[in-house]
C-alpha positions as CSV (number, residue, x, y, z in Angstrom):
1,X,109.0,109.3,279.4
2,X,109.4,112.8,279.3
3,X,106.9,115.9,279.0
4,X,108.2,116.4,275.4
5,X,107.8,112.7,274.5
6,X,105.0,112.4,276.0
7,X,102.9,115.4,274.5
8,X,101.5,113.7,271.1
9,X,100.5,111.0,273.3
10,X,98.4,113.4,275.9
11,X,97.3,115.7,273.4
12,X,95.9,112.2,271.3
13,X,94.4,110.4,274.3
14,X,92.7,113.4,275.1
15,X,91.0,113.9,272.0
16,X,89.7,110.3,271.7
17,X,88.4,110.2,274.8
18,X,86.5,113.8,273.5
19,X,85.8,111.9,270.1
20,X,84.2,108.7,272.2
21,X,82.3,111.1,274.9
22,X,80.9,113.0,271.6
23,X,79.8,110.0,270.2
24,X,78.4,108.7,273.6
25,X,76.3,111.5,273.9
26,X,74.4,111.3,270.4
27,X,74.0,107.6,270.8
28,X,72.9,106.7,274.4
29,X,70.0,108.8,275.8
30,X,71.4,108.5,279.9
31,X,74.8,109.9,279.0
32,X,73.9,112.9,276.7
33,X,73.0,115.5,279.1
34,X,76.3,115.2,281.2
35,X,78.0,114.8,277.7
36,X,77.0,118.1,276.6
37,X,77.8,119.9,279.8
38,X,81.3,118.3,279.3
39,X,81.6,119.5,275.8
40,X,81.6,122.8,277.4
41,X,85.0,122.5,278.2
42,X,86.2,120.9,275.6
43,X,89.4,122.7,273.5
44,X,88.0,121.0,270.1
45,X,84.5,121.9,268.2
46,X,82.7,119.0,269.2
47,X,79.2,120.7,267.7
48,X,81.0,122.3,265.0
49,X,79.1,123.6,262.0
50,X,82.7,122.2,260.2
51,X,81.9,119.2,260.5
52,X,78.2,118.6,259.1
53,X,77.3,116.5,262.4
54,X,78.2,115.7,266.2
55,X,78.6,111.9,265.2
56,X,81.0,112.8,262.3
57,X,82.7,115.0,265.0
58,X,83.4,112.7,267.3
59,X,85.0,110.2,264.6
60,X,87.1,112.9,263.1
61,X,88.1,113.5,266.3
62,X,89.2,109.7,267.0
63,X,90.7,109.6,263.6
64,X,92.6,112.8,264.6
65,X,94.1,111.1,267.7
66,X,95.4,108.3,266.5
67,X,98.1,110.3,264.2
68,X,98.3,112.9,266.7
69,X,99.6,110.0,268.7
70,X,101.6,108.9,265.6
71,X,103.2,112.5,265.3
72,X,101.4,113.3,261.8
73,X,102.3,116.5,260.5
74,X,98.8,117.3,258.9
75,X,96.9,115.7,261.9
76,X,98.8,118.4,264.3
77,X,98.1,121.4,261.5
78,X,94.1,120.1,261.4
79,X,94.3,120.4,265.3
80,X,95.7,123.8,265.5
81,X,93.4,124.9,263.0
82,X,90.1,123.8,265.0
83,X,91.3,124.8,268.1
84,X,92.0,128.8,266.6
85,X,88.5,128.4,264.9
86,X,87.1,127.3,268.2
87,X,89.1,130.4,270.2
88,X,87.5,132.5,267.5
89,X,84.3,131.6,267.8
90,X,83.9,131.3,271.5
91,X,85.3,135.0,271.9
92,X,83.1,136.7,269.6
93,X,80.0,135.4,271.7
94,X,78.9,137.0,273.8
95,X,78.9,134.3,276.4
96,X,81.6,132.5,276.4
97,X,82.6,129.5,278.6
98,X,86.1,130.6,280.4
99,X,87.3,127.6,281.2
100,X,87.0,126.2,277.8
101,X,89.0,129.3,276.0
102,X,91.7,128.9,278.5
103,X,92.0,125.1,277.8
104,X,91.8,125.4,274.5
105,X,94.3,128.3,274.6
106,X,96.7,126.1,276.6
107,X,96.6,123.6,274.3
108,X,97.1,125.8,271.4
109,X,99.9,127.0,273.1
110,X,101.4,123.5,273.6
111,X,101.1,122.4,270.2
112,X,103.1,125.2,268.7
113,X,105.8,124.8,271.6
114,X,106.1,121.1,270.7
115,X,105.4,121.4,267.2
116,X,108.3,119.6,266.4
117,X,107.6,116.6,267.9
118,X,105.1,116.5,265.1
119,X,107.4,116.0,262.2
120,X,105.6,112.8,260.4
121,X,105.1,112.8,256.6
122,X,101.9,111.8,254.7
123,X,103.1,109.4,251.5
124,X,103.0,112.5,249.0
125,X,101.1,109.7,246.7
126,X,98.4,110.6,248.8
127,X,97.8,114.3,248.5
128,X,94.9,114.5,245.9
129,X,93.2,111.0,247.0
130,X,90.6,113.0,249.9
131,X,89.8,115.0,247.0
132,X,89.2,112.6,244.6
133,X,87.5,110.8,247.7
134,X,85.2,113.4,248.1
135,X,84.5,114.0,244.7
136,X,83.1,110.3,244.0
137,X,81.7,109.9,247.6
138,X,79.5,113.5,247.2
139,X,78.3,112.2,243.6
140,X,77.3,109.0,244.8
141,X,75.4,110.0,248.4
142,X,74.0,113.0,246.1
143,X,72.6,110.6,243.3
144,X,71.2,108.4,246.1
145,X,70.0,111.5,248.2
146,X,67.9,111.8,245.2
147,X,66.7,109.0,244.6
148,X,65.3,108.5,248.1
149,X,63.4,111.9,247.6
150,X,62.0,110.4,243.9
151,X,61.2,107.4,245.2
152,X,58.8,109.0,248.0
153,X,55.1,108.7,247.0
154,X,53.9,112.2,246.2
155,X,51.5,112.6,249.2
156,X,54.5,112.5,251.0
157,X,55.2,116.4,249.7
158,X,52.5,119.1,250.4
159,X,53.3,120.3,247.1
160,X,54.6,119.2,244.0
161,X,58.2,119.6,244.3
162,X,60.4,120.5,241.5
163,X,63.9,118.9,240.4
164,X,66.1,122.4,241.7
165,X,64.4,121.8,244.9
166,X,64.6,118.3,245.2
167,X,68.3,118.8,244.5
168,X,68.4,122.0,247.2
169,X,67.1,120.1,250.2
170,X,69.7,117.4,249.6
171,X,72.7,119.9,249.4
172,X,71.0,121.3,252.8
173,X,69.8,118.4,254.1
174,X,74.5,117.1,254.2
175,X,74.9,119.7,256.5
176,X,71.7,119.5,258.8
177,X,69.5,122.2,257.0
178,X,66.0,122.2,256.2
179,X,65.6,122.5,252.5
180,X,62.6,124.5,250.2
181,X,60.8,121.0,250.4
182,X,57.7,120.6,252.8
183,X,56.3,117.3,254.1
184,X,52.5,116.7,254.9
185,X,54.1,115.3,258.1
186,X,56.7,115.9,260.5
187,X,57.6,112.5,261.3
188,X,58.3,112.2,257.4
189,X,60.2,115.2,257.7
190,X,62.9,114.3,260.6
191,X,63.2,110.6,258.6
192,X,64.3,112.5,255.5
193,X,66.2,115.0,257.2
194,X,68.1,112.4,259.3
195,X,68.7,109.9,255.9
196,X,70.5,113.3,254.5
197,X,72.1,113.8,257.4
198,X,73.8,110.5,257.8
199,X,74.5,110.8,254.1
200,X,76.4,114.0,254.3
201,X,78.3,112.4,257.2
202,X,79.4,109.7,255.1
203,X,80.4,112.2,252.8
204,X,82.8,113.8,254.6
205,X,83.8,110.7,256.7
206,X,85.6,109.2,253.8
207,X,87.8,111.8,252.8
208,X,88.8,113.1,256.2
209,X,89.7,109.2,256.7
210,X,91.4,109.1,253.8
211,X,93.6,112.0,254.5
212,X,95.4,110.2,257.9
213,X,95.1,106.6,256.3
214,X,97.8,104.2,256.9
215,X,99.2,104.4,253.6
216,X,100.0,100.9,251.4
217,X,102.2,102.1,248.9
218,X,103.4,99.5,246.1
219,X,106.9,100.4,245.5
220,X,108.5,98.9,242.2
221,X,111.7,98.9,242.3
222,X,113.8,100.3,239.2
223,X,116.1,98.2,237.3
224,X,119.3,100.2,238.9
225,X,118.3,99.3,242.4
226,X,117.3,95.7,241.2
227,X,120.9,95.4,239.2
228,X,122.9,96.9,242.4
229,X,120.9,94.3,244.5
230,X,122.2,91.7,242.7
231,X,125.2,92.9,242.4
232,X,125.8,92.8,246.3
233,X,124.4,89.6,246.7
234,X,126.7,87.9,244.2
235,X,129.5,89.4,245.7
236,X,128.9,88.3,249.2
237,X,129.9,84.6,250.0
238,X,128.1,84.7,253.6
239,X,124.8,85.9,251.9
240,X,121.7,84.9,253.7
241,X,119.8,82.2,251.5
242,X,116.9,84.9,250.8
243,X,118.9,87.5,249.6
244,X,117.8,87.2,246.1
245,X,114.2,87.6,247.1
246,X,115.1,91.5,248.0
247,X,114.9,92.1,244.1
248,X,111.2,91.5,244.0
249,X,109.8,94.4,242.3
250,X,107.1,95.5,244.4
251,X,109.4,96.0,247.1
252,X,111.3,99.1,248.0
253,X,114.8,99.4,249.0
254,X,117.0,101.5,251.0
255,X,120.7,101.7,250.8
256,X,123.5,102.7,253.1
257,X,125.8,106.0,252.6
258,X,127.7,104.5,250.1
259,X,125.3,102.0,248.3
260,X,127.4,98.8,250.0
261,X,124.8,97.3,251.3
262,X,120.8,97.6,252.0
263,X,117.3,96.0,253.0
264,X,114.4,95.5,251.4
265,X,111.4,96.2,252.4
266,X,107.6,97.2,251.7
267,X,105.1,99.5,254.0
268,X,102.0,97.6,255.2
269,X,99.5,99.2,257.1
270,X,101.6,101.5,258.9
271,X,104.6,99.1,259.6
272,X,107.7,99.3,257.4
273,X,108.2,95.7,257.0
274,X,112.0,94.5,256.1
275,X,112.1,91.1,254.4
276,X,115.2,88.9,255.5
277,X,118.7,90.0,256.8
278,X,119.9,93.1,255.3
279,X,122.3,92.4,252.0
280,X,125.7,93.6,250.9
281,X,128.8,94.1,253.3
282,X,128.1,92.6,256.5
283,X,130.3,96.2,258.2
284,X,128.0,98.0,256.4
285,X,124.2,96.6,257.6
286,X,124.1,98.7,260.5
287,X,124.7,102.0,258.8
288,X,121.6,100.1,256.4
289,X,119.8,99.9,259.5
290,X,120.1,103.2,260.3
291,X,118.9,104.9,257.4
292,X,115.7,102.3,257.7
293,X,115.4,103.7,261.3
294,X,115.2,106.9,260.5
295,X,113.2,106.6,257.4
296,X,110.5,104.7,259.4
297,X,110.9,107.8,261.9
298,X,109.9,110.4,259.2
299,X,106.7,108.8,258.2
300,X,105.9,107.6,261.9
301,X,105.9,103.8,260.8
302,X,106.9,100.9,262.8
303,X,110.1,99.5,262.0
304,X,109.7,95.7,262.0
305,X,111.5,92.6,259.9
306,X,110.0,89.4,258.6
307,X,112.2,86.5,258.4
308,X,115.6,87.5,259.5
309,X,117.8,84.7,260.2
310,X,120.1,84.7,263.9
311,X,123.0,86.5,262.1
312,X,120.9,89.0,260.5
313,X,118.7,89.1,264.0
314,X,121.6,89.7,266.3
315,X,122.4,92.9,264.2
316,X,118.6,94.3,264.2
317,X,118.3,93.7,268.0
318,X,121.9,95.0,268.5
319,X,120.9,98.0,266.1
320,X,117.2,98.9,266.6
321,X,116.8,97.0,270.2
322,X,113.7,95.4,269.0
323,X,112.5,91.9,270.6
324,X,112.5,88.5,268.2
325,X,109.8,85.9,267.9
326,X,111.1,82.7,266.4
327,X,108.1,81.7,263.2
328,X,109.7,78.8,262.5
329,X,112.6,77.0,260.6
330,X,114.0,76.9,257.1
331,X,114.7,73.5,256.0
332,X,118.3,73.7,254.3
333,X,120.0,70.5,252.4
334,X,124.0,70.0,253.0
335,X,124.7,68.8,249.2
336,X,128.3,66.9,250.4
337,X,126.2,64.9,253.0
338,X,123.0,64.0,251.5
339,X,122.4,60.4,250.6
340,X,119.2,58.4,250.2
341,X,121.4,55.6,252.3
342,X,120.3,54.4,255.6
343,X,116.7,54.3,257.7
344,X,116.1,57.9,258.2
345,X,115.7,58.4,254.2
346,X,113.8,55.4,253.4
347,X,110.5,57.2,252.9
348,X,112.3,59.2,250.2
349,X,114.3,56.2,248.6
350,X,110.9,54.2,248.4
351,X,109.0,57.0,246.8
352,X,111.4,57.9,244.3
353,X,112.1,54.3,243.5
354,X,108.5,54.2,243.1
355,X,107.6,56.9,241.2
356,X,110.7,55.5,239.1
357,X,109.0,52.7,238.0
358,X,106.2,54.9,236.6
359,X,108.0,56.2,234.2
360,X,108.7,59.7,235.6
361,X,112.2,61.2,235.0
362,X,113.2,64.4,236.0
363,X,115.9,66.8,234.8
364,X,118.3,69.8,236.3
365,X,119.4,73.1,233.9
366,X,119.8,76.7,234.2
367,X,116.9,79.1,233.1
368,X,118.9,80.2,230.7
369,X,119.7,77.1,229.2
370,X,116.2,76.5,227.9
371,X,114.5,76.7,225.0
372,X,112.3,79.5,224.0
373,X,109.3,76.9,223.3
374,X,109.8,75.1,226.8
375,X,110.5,78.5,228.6
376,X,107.1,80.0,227.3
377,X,105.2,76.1,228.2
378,X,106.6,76.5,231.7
379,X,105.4,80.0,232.0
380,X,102.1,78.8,231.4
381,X,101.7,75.4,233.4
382,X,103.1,77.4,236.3
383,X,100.4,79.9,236.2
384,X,97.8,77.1,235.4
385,X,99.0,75.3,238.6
386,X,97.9,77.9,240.5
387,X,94.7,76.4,239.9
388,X,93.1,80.3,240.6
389,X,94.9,81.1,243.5
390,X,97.2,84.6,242.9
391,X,100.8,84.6,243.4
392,X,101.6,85.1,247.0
393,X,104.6,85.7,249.4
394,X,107.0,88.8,250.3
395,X,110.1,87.4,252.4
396,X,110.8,84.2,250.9
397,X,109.5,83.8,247.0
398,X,109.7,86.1,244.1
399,X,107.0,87.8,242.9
400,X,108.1,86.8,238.5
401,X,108.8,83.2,237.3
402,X,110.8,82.5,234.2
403,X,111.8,86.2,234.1
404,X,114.9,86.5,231.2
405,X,116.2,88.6,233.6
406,X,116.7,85.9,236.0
407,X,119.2,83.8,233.7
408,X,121.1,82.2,236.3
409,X,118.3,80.5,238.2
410,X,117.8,77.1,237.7
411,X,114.9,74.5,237.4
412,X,114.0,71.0,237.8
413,X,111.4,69.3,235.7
414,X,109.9,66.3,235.7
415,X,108.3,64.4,232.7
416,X,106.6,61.5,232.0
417,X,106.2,60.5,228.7
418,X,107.8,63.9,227.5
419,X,104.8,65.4,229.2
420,X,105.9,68.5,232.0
421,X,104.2,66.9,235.1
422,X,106.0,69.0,238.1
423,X,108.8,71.8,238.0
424,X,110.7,73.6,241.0
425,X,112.5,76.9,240.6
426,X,115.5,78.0,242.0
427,X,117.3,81.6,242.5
428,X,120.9,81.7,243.5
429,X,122.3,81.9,246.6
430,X,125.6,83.8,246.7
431,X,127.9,81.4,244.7
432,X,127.6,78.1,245.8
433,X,124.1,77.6,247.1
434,X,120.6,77.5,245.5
435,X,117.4,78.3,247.4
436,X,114.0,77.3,246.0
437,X,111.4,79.9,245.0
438,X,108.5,78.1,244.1
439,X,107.6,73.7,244.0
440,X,104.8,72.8,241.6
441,X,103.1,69.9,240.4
442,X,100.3,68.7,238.0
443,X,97.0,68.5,240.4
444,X,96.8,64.5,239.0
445,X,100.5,63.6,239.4
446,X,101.3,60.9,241.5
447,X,103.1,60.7,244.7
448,X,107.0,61.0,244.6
449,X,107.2,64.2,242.3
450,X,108.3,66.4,244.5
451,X,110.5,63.9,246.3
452,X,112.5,62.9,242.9
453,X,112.7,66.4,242.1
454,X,114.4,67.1,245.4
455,X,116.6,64.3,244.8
456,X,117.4,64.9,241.4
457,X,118.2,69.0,241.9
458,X,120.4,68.0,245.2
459,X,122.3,65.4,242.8
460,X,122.9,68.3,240.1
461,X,124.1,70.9,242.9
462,X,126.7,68.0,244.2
463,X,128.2,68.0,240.4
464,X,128.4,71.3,239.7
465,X,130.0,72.0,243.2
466,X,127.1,73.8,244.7
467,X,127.4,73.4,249.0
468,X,123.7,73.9,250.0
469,X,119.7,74.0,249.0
470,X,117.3,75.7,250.8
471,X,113.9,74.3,250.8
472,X,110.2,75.6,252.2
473,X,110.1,77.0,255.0
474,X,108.3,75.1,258.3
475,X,106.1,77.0,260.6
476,X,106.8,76.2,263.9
477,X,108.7,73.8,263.4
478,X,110.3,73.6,267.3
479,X,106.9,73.5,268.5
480,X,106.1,70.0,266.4
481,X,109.0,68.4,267.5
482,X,108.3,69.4,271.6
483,X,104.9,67.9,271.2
484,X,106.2,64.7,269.9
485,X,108.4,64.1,272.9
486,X,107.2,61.8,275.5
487,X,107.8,64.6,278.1
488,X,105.6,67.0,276.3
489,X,103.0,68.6,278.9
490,X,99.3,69.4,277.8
491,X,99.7,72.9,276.6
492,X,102.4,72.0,274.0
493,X,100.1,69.2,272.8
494,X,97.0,71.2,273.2
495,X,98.8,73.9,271.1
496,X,100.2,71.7,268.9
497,X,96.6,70.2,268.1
498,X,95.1,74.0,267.3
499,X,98.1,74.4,265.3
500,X,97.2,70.9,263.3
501,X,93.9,72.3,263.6
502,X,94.6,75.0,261.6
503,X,96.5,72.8,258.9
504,X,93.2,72.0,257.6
505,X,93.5,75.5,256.1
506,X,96.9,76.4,255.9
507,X,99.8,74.2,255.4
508,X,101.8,74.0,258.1
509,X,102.4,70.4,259.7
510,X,102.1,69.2,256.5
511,X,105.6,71.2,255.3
512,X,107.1,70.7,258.0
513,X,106.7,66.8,258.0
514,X,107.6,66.8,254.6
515,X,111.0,69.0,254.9
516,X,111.8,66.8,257.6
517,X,112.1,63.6,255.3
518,X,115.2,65.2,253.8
519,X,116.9,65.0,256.8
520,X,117.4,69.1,256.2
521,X,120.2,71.6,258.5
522,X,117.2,73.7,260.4
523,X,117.9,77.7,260.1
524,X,115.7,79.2,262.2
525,X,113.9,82.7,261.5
526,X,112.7,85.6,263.2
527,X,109.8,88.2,263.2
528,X,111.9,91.8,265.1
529,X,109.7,94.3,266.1
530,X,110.0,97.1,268.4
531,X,107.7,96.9,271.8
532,X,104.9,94.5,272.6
533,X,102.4,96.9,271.9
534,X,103.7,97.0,268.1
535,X,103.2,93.2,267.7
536,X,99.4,92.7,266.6
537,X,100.0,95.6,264.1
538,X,103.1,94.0,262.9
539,X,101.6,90.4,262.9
540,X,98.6,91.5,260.6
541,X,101.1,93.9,258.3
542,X,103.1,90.5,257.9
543,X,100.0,88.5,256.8
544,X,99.3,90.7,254.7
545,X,102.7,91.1,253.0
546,X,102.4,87.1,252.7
547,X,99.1,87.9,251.1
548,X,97.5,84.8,253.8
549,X,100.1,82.2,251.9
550,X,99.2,78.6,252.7
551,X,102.9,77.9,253.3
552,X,104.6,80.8,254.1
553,X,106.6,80.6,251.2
554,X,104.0,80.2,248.1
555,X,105.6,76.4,247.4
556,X,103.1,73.6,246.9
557,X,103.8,70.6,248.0
């Protein structure tokens, strides 16, 4: 790496390590003498009146390196700012540490030769959140500043003390300031004084934190992008089967040059998380990719891409280099071949022969199709079989059911009796395909629904010409099937076990046992992200884009 690429990173490591030794030296008795003798050199205010306290210091100061490190414009301007302040002050005294004014000087001098390398933009959502940060952090830590003084018996004061000057000494006491008030005792005094103190701290912790915050913003998409989307889907035949998932709302999108094609995607926690392949003209995804590159390069986030599929993945690694990690496999129905004939689809026959004879029936239509009345009782039993749990997913389900906008999707519901008992919902997949959104049942249904529903939407799709259905999705799917060889060797098993482990909790065995009755085509899907380091951040953005699903794909099963 060279000196140019390599300054945001010195300049940041240096100034955690200053943040931590600051910290270090108000916290643990043994290291703050040699602490403070190495604050002397230090290029940064580490005692700074700016900054109320030394502790609240030495976490600005960590907060400041990690977007120094991430090339943030405002960190760098905050950084040139103390250093000139700390120049300043250091040459108007009249002893003055040499060493530490040439450092600092040095350093000052680097950042403006390399201030280009900090180019990264704050989300301009953000701009008046410190303030308001500091506005209701001050009003709280003030009321309760008070109250702590009120709620001191009044022996504690050596004389009565008024409300102006109860409200003085906790202005003074934020920034380390004895106020008007005197306490019988000194001991009383250095616990108030110290309760003020760490209140003042907190009160400019939260908006200097808030200021260099990853930023979360919920993009809605407008209903041009969302029509344009669709529009390029629809008109690509070799559409991945979660192209229709890009028009969720609360994603954002980015085009290329000429509007051809594009990828959806939503920023979470710093990473700029693509969902799926990118969409529209296949010639045209790496110019797509491009402008995500370099729109993830302006704000400093980390590129990365939940669920792309190997043709969409051999373009992103081609593209962006980035590394893949195979999640698992998406179980996907070849209409022209499926039959319930023969031993490997006997479970499936015997269930829906079973819940046959219980009177269940289930039925196949467009959205559109339906009337008003049943469109509006589906809309409610699908929330109600949510049972309290929100609507989750990102890369594979929509985030709307039932939405008029969404006339050609299509739906399977079973009855019994004329009562609704299950329904699954399907979005289209370029022309000829369908790929399931959502599977929900009736918590007292019995056994089979979802089976004859399969069965009955694959039988629909094979008259109206339709040439596959996509199903759930299966977690480590590969990893199931190794472990149930014979030749499997103790760590497959003993990871397949913590993975069955954690079925208990999420569903994961579970859908992928169940997908496999179908006999399904596996397509097998891909987290990209850029280096190793990258891949905790962009593990934890993904979960939370997936909002912790039980199934990856918000289906119930």
């Amino acid at each position: 790496m060279s000196l140019k690429n390599s300054v945001p990173l010195i300049i940041g490591r240096f100034t955690y390590l200053a943040g931590i030794a600051d910290i270090l030296a108000n916290v643990l008795t043994p290291v703050k003498i040699r602490a403070k003798e190495f604050d002397r050199y230090l290029p940064i205010f580490v005692n700074s009146a700016a900054f109320a306290t030394a502790v609240f210091t030495g976490v600005a100061m960590i907060i400041l390196a990690r977007n120094l490190i991430r090339r943030k414009r405002r960190a760098w301007a905050l950084t040139v700012g103390i250093l000139i302040l700390n120049i300043s002050s250091d040459l108007f005294r009249l002893h003055y540490h040499p060493y530490q004014v040439s450092t600092a000087l040095l350093l000052l001098i680097l950042l403006i030769a390399f201030r280009k390398e900090f180019y990264a933009l704050s989300d301009p959502s953000t701009k008046l959140r410190p303030l308001y940060g500091f506005i209701f952090t001050f009003i709280v830590m003030f009321a309760a500043g008070l109250l702590i003084l009120l709620n001191r018996h009044k022996d504690a004061f050596a004389t009565t003390p008024s409300l102006s000057n109860l409200a003085l000494t906790v202005l003074l006491g934020f920034v380390g300031i004895s106020g008007p008030l005197t306490f019988v005792s000194e001991r009383m005094s250095d616990l108030v004084s110290t309760t003020l103190l760490i209140l003042g701290f907190f009160v400019l912790l939260v908006p200097f934190a808030m200021f260099f915050r990853r930023v979360n913003p919920t993009a809605v998409m407008t209903d041009e992008q969302c029509d344009l989307v669709k529009k390029l889907i629809a008109h690509d035949g070799d559409q991945d089967s979660l192209g229709y998932f890009a028009t969720r709302r609360d994603k954002s999108v980015i085009f290329s040059s000429n509007r051809k094609a594009g990828i959806a995607y939503r920023v979470q926690n710093g990473v700029m998380l693509a969902s799926g392949d990118p969409f529209g003209e296949f010639s045209l995804w790496p110019d797509a990719i491009e402008a995500f590159l370099e729109e993830a390069k302006v704000h400093a986030w980390t590129p990365a891409v939940m669920g792309a599929s190997d043709r969409g993945g051999e373009v992103w690694v081609e593209k962006a280099g980035m590394t893949a990690i195979d999640i698992g496999d998406e179980a996907i129905i070849n209409v022209s071949n499926f039959t319930l004939e023969g031993r490997t689809m006997g479970n499936v026959r015997h269930m829906v022969n079973r819940i046959g004879r219980k009177g269940y029936e289930a039925s196949t239509s467009r959205w559109s199709e339906l009337d008003e009345s049943t469109k509006q009782e589906l809309r409610h039993l699908a929330k109600k079989w949510r049972y309290g749990v929100p609507e989750r997913g990102f890369s594979m389900s929509m985030d709307r059911f039932g939405d008029d906008s969404d006339g050609e999707a299509f739906i399977t519901i079973t009855r019994q009796e004329g009562e609704i008992k299950g329904l699954l919902y399907f979005v289209p997949w370029s022309n000829h395909s369908l790929s399931l959104d959502r599977m929900q049942r009736e918590r007292g249904a019995d056994s089979g629904v979802n089976e004859l529903m399969i069965v009955t939407s694959v039988n629909y799709a094979k008259e109206k010409g339709y040439k596959y259905i996509s199903l759930n999705f299966a977690a480590f799917r590969s990893l199931f099937e190794r472990a149930d060889k014979i030749s499997a060797g103790p760590i497959t098993r003993g990871t397949r076990n913590f993975i069955r482990f954690l079925s208990n909790f999420f569903q994961v065995e579970s859908l992928y046992r169940f997908n496999a009755k179908f006999d399904p085509e596996w397509q097998t899907r891909y987290v990209l992200y850029p280096k190793s380091r990258d891949l905790p951040a962009v593990t934890w953005a993904a979960l939370r884009a997936e909002k912790f699903i039980s199934s990856f794909r918000s289906h119930s099963v």
